[in-house]
N, C-alpha and C positions, 0 to 999 in steps of 0.2 A: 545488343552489345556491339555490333556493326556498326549502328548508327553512334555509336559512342566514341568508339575508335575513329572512327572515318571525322569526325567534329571536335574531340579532344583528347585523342593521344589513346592511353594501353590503358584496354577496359579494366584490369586488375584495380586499377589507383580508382576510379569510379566503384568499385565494389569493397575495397579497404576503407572507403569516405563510407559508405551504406554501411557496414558494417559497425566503422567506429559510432555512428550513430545511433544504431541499435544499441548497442554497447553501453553510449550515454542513456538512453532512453530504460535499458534495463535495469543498470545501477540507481537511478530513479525511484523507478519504481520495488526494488528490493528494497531501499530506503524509506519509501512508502507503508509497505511489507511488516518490515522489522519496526516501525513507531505502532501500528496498530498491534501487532505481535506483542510489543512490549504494556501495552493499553489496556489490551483482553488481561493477560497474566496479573497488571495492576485491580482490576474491577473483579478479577476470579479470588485474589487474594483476599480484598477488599469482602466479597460476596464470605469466605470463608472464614470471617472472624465479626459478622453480623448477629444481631442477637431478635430473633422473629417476637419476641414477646416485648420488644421495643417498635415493632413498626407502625406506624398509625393505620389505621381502617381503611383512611380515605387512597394512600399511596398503595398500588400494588408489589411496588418492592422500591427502596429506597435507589438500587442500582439504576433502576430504568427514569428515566426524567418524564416527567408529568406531561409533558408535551408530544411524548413519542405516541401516537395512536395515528 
């Protein structure tokens, strides 16, 4: 922080800049967060109104796509 001060002014403002950027970088990713939050609850609802005597053989569950292994 020395080096900070000594080269641009009151290390506070350098750490208020680092901050507000976590900040942005948190709200990010909370938004990140809350879409896949929102995702699961969709495919959870989805999973709870499936009927197993409609699934085909070949699929092991309609939720999971055929490509995930």
């Amino acid at each position: 922080m020395i080096a900070v001060r000594d080269s641009s002014g009151r290390p506070y403002e350098h750490v208020a800049a680092l901050l507000d950027t976590h900040a942005v970088d948190l709200d990010r990713r909370i938004a990140e967060l809350t879409a896949l939050r929102a995702e699961v609850e969709r495919l959870r609802h989805r999973a709870s109104t499936l009927n197993p005597a409609a699934c085909s053989a070949a699929a092991v569950c309609p939720l999971i796509p055929s490509d995930a292994g």
